[in-house]
N, C-alpha and C positions, 0 to 999 in steps of 0.2 A: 748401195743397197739394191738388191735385184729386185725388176718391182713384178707383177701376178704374173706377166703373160711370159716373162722369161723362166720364172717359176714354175709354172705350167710346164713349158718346153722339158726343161731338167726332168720333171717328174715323169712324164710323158716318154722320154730317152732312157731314164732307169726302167723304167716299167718293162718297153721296150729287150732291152740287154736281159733285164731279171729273168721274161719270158724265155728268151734264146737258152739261157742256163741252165734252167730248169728246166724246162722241156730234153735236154738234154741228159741233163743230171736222174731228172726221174722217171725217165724213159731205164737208164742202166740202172739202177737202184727195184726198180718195180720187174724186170725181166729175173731179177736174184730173187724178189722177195715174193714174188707169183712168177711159179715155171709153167703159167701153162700157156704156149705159144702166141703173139702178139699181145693177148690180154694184158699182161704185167705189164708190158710195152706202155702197150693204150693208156692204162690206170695209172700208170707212174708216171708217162709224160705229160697226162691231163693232171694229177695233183703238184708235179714241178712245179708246171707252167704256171697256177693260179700261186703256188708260195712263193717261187721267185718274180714274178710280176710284182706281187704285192713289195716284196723285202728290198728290191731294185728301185723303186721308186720312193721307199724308207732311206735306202742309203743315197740317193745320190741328192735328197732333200740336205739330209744331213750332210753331206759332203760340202754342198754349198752353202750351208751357214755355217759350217766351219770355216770355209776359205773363206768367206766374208768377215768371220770376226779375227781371224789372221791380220787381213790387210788394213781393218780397223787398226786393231793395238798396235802394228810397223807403224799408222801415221801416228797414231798419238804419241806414241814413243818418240817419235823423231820430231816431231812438233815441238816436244817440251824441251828437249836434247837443243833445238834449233835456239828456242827460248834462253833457256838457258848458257847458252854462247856467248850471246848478243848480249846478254844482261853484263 
């Protein structure tokens, strides 16, 4: 089990990425949906940034309790497998 500060870091790394995407993402997304020069730019790369910040740091929590409950059920599984060999 991952304990807070490695938790932190993940979340910290999604945040991270999410911002880089978004910012990117709604930078081209705000330049279509406001044509008027830079502005759309500006407003879409600042609303990216704050949604993929956010959703980047949603998924890479999630990411990591998924691969933790993965490597859980592999030992259990092979614990019981192991068990039941030997019996």
């Amino acid at each position: 089990m991952a304990d807070v500060k490695e938790l932190n870091e993940v979340e910290v790394a999604g945040g991270v990425s999410g911002l880089a995407v978004g910012l990117i993402g709604g930078a081209k997304i705000g330049s279509v949906a406001i044509p008027f020069p830079l502005v759309g730019t500006f407003l879409g790369a600042v609303a990216g940034g704050v949604l993929g910040s956010g959703v980047g740091r949603l998924l890479a929590l999630g990411l990591v309790k998924a691969g933790q409950a993965v490597i859980q059920g592999t030992k259990a599984t092979t614990s019981t497998l192991a068990k039941a060999a030997s019996s």
